[in-house]
Structures are given as structure tokens and as C-alpha cells.
Backbone bond lengths (Angstrom), bond angles and torsions (degrees), N, CA, C in turn:
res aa  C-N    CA-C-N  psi(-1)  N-CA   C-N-CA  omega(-1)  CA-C   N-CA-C  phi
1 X - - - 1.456 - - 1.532 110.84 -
2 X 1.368 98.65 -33.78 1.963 102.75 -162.45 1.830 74.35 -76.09
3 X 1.126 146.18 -85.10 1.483 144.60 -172.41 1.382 113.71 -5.56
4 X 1.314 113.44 -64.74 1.617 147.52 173.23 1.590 92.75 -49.79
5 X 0.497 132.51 -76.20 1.968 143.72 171.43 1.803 100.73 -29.83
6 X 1.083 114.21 -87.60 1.159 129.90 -179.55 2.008 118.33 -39.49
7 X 1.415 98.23 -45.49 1.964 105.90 167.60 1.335 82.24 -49.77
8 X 1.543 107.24 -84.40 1.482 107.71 -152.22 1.532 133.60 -49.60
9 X 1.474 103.89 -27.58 1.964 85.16 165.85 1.574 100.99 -98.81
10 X 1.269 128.10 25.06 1.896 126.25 158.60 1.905 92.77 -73.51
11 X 1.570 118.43 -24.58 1.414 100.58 -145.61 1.815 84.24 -120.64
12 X 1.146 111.26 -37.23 1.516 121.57 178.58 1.770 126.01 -114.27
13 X 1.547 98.00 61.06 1.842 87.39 -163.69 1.287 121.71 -83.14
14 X 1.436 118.61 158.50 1.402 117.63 -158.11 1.480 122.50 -37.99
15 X 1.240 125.94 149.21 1.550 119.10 171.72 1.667 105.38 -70.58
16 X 1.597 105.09 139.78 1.251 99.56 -167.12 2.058 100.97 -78.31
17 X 1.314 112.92 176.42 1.097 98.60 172.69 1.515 123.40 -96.87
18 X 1.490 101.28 144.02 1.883 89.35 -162.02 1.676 97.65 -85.49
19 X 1.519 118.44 171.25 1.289 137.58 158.53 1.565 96.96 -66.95
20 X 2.044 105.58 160.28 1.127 103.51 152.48 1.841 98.11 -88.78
21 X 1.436 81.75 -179.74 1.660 99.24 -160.17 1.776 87.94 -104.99
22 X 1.514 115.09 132.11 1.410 106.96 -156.58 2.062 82.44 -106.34
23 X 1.842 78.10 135.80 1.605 92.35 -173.05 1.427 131.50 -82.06
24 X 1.727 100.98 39.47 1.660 124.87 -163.66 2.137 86.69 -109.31
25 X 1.329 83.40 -35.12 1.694 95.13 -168.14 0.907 111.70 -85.49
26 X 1.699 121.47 -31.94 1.443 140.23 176.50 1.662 100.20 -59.44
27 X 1.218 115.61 -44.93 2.030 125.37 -170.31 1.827 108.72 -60.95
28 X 1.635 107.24 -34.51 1.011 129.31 169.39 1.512 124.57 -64.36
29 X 1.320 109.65 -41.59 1.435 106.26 165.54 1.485 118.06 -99.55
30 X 0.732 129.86 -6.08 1.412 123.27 160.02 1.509 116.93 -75.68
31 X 1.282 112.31 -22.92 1.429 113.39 -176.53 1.607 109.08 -74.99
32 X 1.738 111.91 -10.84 1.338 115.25 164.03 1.727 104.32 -81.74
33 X 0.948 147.28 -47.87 0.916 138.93 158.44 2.045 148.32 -23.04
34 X 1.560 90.07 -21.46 1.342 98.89 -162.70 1.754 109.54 -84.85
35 X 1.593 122.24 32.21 1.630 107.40 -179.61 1.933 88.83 -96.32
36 X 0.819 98.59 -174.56 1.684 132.32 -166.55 1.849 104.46 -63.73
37 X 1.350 123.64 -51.31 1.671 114.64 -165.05 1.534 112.08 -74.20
38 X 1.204 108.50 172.28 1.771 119.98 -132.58 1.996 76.90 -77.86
39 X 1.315 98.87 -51.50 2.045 94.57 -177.20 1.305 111.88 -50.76
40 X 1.266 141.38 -7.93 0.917 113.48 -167.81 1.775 91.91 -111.21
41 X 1.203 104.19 -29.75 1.785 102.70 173.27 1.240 119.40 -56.38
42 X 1.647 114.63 -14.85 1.326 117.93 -162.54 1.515 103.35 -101.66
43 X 1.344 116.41 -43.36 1.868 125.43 147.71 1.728 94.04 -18.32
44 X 1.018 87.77 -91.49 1.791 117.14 -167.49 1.470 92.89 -21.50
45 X 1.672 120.48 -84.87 1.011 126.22 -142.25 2.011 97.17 -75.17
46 X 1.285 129.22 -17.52 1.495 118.93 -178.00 1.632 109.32 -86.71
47 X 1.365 115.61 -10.83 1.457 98.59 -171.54 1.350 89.80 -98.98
48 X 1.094 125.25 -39.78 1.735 124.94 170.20 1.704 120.02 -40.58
49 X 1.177 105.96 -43.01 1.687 108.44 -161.54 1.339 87.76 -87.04
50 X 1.743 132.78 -23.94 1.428 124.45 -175.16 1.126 90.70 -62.16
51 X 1.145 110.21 -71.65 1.738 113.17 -130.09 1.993 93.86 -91.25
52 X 1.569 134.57 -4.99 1.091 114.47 161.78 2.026 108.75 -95.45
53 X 0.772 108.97 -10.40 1.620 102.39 172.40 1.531 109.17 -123.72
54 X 1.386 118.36 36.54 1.551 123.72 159.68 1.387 120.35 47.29
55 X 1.484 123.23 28.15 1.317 136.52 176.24 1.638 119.68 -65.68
56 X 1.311 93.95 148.23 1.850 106.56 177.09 1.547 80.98 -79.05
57 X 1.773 92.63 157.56 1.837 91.67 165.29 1.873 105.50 -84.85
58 X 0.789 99.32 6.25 1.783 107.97 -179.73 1.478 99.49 -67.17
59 X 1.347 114.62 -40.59 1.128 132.53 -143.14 2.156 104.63 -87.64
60 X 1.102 105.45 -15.46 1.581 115.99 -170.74 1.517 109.72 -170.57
61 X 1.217 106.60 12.91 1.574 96.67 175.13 2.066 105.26 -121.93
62 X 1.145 98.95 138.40 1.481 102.04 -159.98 1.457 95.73 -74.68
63 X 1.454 105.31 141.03 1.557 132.74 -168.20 1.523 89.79 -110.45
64 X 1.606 136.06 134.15 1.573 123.20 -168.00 1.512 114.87 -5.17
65 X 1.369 128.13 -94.45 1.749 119.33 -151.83 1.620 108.96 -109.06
66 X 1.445 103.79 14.13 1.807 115.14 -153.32 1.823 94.76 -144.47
67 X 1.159 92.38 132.66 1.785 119.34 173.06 1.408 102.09 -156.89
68 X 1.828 99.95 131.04 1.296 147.05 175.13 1.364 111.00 -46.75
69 X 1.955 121.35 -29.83 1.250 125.46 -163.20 1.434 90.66 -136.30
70 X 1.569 114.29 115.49 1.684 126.87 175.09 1.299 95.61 -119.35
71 X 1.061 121.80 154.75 1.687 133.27 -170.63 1.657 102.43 -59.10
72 X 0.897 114.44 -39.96 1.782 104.90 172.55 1.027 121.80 -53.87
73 X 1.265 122.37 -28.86 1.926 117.47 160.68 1.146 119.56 -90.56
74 X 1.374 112.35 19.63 1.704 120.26 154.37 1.179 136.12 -96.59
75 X 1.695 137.88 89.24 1.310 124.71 -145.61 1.991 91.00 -106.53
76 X 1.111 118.68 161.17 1.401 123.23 175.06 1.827 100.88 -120.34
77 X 0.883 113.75 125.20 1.913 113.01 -157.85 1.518 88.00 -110.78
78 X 1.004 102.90 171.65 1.733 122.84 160.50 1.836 114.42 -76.25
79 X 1.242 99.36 -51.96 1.859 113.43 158.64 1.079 89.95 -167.97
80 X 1.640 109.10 -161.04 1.139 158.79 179.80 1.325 117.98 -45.46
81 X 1.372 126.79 126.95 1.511 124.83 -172.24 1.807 99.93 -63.27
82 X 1.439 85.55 118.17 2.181 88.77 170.41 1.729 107.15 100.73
83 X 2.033 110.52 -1.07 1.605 89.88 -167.26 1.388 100.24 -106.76
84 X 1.438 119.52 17.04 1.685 107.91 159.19 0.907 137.79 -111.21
85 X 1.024 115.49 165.27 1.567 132.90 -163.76 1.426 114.58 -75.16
86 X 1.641 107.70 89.93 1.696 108.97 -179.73 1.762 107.51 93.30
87 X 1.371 93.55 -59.39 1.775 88.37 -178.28 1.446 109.98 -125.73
88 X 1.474 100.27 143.00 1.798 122.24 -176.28 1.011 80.89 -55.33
89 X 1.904 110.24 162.93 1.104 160.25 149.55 1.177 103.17 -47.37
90 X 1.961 114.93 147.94 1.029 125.16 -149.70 1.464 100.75 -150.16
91 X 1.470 121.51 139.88 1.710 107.67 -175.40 1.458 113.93 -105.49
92 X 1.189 134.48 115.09 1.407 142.85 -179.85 1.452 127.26 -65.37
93 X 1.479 106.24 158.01 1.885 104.76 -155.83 1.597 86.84 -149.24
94 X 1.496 94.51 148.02 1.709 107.93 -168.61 1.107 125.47 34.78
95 X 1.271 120.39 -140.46 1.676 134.50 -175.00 2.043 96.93 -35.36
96 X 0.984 109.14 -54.39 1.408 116.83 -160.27 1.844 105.30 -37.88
97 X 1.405 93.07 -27.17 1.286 105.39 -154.12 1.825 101.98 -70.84
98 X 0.851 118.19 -27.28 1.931 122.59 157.79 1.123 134.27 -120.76
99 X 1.178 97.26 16.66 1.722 108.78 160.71 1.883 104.85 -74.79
100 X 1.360 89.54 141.54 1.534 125.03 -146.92 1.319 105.82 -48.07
101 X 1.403 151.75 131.81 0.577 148.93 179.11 1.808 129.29 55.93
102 X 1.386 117.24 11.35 1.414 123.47 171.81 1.229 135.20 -87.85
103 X 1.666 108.26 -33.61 1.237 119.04 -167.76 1.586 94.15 -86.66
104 X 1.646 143.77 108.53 1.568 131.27 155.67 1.084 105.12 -107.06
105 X 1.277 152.71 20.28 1.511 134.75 148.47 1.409 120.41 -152.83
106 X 1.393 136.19 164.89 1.042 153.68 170.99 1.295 126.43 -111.10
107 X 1.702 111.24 129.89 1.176 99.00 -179.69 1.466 113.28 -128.55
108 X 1.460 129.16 131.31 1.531 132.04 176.84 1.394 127.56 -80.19
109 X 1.281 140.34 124.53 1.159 151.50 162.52 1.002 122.70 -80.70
110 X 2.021 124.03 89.12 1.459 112.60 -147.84 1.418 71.29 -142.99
111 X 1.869 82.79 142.34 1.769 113.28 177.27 1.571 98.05 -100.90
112 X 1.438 128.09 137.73 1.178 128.21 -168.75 1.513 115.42 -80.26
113 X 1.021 119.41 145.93 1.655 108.18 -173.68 1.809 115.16 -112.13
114 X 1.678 104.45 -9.17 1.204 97.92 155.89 1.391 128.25 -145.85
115 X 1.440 114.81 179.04 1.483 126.14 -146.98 1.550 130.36 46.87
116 X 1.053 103.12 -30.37 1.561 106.17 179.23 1.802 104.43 -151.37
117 X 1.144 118.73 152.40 1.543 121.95 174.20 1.747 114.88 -98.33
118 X 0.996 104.13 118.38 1.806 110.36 -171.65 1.648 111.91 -177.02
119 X 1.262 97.82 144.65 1.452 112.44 -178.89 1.358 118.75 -75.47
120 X 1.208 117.55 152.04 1.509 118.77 161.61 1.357 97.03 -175.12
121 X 2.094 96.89 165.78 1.516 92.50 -165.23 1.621 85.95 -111.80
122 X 1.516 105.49 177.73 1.454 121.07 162.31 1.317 106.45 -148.41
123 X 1.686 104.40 139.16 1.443 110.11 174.32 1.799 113.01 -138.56
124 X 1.537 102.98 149.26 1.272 133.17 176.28 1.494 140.61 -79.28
125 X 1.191 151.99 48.88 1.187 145.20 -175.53 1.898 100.18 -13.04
126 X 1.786 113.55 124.50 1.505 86.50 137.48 1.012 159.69 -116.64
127 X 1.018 139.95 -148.93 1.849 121.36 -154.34 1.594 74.29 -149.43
128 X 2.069 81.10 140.05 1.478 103.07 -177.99 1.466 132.81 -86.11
129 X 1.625 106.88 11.36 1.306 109.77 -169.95 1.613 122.62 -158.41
130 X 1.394 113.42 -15.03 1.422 160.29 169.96 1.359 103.12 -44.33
131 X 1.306 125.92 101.33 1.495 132.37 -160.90 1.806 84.50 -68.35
132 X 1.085 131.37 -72.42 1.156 144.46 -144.36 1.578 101.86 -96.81
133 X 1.753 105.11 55.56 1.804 129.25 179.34 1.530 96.73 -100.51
134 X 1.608 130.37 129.46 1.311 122.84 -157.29 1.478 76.20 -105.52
135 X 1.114 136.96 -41.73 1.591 147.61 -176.55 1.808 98.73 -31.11
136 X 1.435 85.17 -61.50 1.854 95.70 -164.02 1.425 111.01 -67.30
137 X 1.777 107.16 -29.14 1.639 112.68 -177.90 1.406 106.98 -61.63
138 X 1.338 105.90 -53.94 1.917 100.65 174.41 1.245 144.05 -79.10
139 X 2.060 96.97 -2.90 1.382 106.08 171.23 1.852 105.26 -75.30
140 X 1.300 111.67 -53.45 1.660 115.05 165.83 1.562 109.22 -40.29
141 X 1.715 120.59 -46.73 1.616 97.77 -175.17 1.462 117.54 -69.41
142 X 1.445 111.37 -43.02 1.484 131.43 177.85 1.815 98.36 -42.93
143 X 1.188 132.04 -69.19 1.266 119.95 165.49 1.314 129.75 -47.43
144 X 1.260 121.95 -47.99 1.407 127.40 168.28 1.775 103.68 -35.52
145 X 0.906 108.70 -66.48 1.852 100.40 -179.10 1.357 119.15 -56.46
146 X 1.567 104.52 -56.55 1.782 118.14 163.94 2.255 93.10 -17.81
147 X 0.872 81.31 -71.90 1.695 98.69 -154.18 1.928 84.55 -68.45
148 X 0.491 137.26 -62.08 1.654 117.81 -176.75 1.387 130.55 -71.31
149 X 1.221 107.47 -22.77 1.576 117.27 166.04 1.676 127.85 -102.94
150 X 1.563 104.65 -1.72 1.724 115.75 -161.80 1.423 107.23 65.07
151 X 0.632 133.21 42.57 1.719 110.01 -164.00 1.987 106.43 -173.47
152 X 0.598 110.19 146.87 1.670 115.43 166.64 1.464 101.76 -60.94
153 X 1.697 113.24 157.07 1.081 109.36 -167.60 2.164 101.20 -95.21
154 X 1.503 99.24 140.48 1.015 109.36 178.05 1.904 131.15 -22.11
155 X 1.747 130.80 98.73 1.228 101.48 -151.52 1.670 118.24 -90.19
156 X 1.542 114.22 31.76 0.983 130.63 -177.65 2.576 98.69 -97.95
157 X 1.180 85.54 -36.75 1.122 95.75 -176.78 1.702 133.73 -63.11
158 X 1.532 127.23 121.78 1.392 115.22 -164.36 0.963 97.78 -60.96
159 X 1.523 111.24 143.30 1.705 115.68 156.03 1.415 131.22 -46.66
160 X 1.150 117.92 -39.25 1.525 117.69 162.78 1.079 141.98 -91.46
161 X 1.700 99.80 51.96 1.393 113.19 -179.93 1.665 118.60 -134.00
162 X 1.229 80.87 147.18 2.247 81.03 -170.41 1.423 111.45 -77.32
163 X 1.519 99.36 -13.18 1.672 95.81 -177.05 1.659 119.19 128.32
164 X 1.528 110.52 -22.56 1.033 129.78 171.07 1.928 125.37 -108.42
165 X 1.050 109.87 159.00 1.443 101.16 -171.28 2.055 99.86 -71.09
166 X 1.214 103.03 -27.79 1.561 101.08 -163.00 2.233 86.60 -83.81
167 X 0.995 111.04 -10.62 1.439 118.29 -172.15 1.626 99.95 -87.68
168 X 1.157 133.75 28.54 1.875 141.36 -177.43 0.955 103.56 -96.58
169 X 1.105 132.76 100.98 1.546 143.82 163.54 1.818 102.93 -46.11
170 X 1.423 113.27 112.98 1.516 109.25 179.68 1.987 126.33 -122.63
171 X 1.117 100.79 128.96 1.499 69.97 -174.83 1.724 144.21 -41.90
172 X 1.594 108.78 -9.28 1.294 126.48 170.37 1.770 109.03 -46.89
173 X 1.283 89.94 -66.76 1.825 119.58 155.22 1.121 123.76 -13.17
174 X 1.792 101.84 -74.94 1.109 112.63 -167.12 1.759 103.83 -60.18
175 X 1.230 109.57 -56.48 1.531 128.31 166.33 1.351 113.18 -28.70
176 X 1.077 126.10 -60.66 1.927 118.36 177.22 1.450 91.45 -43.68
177 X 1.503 107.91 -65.72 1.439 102.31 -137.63 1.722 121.53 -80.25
178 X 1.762 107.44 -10.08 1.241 102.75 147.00 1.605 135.19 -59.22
179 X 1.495 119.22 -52.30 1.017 138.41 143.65 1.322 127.05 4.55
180 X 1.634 94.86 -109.68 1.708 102.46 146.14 1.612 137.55 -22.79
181 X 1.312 118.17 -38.78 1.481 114.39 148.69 1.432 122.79 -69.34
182 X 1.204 113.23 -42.97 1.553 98.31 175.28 1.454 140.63 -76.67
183 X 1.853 108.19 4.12 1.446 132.97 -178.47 1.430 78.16 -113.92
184 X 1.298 169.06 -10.87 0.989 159.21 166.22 1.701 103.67 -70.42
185 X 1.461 114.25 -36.02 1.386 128.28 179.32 1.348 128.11 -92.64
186 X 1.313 104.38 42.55 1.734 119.44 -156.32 1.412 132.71 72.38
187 X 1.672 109.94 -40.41 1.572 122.96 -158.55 1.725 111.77 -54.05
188 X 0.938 126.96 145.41 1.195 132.80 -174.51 1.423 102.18 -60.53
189 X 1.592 124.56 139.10 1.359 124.71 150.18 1.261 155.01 -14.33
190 X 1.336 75.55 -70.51 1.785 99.40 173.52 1.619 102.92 -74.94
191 X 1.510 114.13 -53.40 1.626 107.65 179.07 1.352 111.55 -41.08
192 X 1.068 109.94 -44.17 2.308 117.30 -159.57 1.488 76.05 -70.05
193 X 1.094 136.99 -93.17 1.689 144.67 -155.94 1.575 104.37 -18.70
194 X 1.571 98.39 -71.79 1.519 109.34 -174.89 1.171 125.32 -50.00
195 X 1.363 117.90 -36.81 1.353 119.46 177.03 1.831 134.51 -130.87
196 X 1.486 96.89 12.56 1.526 103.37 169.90 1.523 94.24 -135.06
197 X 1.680 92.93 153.28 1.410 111.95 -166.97 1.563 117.26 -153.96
198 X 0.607 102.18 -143.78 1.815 121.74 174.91 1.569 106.40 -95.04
199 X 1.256 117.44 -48.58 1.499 107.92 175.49 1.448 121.69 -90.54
200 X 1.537 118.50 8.84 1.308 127.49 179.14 1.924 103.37 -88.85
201 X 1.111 109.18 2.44 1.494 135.07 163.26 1.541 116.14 -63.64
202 X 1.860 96.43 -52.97 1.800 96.96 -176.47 1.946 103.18 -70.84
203 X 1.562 85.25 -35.73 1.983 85.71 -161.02 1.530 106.04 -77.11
204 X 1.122 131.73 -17.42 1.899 146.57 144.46 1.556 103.99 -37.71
205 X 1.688 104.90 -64.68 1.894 87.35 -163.41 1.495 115.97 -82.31
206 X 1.644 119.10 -2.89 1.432 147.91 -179.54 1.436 100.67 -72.19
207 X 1.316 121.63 -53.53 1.346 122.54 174.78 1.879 128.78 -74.20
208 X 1.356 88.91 -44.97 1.745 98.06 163.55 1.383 109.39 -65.40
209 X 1.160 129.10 -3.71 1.179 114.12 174.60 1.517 121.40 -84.97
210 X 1.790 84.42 -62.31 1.901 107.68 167.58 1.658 101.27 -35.99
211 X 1.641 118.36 -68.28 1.241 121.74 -159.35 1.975 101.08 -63.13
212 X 1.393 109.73 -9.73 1.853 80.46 -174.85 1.923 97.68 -121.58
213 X 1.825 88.46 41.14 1.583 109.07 168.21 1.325 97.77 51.97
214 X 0.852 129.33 81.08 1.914 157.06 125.42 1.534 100.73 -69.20
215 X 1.343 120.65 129.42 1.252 109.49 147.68 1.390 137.07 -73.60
216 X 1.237 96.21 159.90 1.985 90.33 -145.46 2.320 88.24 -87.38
217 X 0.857 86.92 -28.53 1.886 81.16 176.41 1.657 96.21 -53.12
218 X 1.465 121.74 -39.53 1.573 112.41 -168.07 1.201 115.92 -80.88
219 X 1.784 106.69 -30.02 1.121 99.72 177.82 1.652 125.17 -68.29
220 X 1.383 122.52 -31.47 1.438 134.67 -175.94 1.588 107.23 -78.39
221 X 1.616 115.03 -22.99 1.335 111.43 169.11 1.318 117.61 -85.73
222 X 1.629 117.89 -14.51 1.385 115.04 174.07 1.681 117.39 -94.03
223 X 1.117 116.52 -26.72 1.680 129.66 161.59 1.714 128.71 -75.16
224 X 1.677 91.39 5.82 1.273 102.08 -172.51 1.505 143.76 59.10
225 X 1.740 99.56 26.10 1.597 96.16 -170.46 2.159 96.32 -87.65
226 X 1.219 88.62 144.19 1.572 103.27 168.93 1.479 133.54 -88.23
227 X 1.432 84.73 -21.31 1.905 95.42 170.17 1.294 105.96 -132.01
228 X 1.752 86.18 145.25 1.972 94.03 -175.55 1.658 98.66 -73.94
229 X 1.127 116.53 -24.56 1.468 111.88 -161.01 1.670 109.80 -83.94
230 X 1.626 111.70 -11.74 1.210 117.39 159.28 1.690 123.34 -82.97
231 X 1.172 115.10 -40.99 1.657 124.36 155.95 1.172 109.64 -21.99
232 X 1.549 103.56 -77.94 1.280 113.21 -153.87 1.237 112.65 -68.29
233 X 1.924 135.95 -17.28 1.537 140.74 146.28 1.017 71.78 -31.74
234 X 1.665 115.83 -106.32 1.299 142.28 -147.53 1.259 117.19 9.48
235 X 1.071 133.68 -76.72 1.343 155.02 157.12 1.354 147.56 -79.57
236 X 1.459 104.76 -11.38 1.417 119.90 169.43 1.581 125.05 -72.70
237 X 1.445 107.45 -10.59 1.412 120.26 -176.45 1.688 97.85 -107.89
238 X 1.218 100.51 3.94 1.879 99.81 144.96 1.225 120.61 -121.30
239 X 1.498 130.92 46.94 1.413 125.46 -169.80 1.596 111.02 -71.16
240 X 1.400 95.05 -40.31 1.721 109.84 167.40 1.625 121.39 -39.50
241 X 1.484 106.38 -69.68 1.492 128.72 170.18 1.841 106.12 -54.20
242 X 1.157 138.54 -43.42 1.228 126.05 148.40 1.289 140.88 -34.74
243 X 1.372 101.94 -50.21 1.327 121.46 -168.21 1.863 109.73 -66.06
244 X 1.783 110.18 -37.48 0.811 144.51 149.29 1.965 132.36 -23.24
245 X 1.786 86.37 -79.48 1.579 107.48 130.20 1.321 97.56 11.95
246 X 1.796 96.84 -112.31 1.257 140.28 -158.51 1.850 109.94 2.72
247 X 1.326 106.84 -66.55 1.452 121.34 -171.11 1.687 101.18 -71.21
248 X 1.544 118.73 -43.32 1.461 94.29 -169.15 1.493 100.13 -122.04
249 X 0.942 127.65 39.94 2.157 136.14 145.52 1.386 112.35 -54.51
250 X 1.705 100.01 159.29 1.486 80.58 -170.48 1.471 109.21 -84.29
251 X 1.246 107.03 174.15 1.934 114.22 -160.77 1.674 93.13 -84.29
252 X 1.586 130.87 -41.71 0.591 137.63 168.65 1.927 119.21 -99.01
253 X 1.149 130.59 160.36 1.680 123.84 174.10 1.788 89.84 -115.50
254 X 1.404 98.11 153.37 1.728 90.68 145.95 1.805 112.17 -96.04
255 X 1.636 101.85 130.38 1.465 132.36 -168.72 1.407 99.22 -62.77
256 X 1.678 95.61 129.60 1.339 136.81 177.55 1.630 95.44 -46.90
257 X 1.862 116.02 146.22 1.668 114.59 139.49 1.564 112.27 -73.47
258 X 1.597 107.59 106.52 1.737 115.12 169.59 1.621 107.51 -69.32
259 X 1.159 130.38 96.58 1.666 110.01 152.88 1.487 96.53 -156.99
């Protein structure tokens, strides 16, 4: 077995562990992102929904002809379950959906991709000004189609897609183009490659959270970790990069679903 062990990481060696991706740098590349065509909404709206709802890229980023996140597990709410006045929250359809001031939260319909297979939802307050608002990224894409197709966008259809098969937002993708911003930002090559990625997205919005005082029970119940003793890896081998955090996290978060 120990033999058997040993071939296999000569041929398959461990994944190294990525950094989170610090969300000062994250504000920076999205701010390349912000003109009008459907690619760039789709930039916009995948690094946002990673790194503010703590997603695997397994989890919403299209794998060849199949993604985890199709617009039907995308609800656009009024807010937050419990934050109105007299009457629950309500989920919005077409035009309604960016008309001014209606849409305040988002909610995800995510099938779990590990240890066990099961649904659950997660939802977002959004924030009115917050470059890196996943709410606002998909209220702009969700219109973006509205307005190019007449119509709401198909709810069979992944969200991160332009419409075409070569139009699949993939984590390969996602990967250049983090990358590429951060060798754009001095960082060495080989460093950005080796150790930031697509999932250095979940351990980025995990830490901006902790660091702009999230409680960390909400945070591991909203990112889905099941063991404290895995969390606390999780993130403890960035205590440094947190600490860091501290000064440029956001001043405000968009607010957790409490129940």
C-alpha cells in the first residue's frame, strides 16, 4: 500500500495549498470588468458570487456542457428572510428585478459537492456601494440578457454563460484571469500560478469576512464547513494574511441569512 501511495503522488502530487485572494486586489480587478457586454458581466458576476458566498468553483463554474448553478437556483428577494416590515420577503421576476431600489438580497440554491449530496440555500443582503456586491453583479447580468434577448434569461441555463458553448465560463478561465491580474500587479509568475486560483476565491472571502469581524460560527455555517477542526486549518494558515486584512476588509460585509 505504502508503494501504491508513493507511485501515486510521483504521478499525482498533492494540490498545493492556495492563498486566499485578498479582496483589496479582488476591487481592482473587477473594476476592469465593469463596461456593458455579457463577458464582462460574467467576469464580474463569478468572482463576486465566489468569493462573497464562499463557493467551490465546482460549485458554479461550468465543467464542459454542465454547471452546478442554472438560473433557477437564483432567486432575487426583496431582502433578507425576517427584514420587513409586517410582510416576508418576496422573490422577484423580470423587469422587477432592477427596478430601483427592490431587489436587497439574493438567494442561492446550491447542491453540495462534498461529503454528502444535499441541497441548501444561502442568502446575501445587498450592499449599496460595495464594489465586490455579488447581489448587484447578477442583478446587472440578469438584465444584461433581459435587454438582449426580451425575455428573462433562460431558467434551465448556467449563469455563467454567454449563450454559446465556447461562451462557458470555466475554471481554467477563471484561473488565467486571476493570475494575469496579479502578474499584472508585480507578483511573480510562477508564485500567482502556484498558489492562487479559483479556490483561493473561497479562502479570500472566508478571511475578509473573519477580518471585518464576521463571526467565525457564521462564517463556517455560511461556507459550509462541518468541522470546527477543519475551519480552523482552513484559515489559520492565513492568520498573517488576516491580520493584514484588518486595514483593507470591507468596512461594511453584505449580511449573512441568520436562521
Amino acid at each position: 500500500m505504502n508503494l501504491y501511495l508513493q507511485n501515486l503522488a510521483s504521478v499525482e502530487p498533492p494540490t498545493k495549498v492556495k492563498f486566499p485572494y485578498p479582496s483589496w486586489t479582488l476591487c481592482t480587478l473587477t473594476h476592469n470588468y465593469l463596461r456593458r457586454d455579457v463577458g464582462d458581466k460574467i467576469v464580474m458576476g463569478s468572482v463576486t458570487v465566489g468569493f462573497g458566498f464562499l463557493l467551490r468553483s465546482c460549485e458554479y463554474l461550468c465543467f464542459d456542457s454542465s454547471s452546478k448553478l442554472l438560473w433557477k437556483h437564483v432567486e432575487f428577494r426583496t431582502s433578507l428572510m425576517g427584514k420587513d416590515e409586517g410582510v416576508g420577503p418576496r422573490t422577484l421576476t423580470g423587469p422587477e428585478v432592477w427596478e430601483e431600489g427592490r431587489c436587497g438580497a439574493l438567494r442561492l440554491r446550491l447542491e453540495s459537492s462534498k461529503n454528502d449530496i444535499e441541497w441548501c440555500t444561502r442568502s446575501l443582503a445587498r450592499h449599496p456601494t460595495q464594489t465586490l456586491c455579488p447581489v448587484s453583479a447578477l442583478v446587472d447580468l440578469y438584465r444584461l440578457h433581459h435587454e438582449r434577448d426580451g425575455r428573462p434569461p433562460n431558467s434551465e441555463e448556467p449563469v455563467f454563460r454567454a449563450g454559446t458553448m465556447d461562451g462557458f465560463f470555466t475554471r481554467a478561465k477563471m484561473n488565467k484571469i486571476l493570475v494575469d491580474h496579479l502578474v499584472a500587479s508585480g507578483i511573480d509568475p510562477e508564485v500567482a500560478a502556484g498558489k492562487l486560483a479559483s479556490h483561493s476565491l473561497r479562502r479570500g472571502g472566508a478571511c475578509a469576512y473573519l477580518a471585518a469581524g464576521c463571526d467565525r460560527y457564521d462564517v463556517m455555517r455560511f461556507g459550509r464547513w462541518k468541522s470546527e477542526a477543519g475551519f480552523d486549518y482552513y484559515v489559520s494558515l492565513f492568520e498573517d494574511q488576516i491580520a493584514r486584512f484588518q486595514e483593507t476588509a470591507y468596512n461594511k460585509v453584505c449580511e449573512f441569512e441568520i436562521r
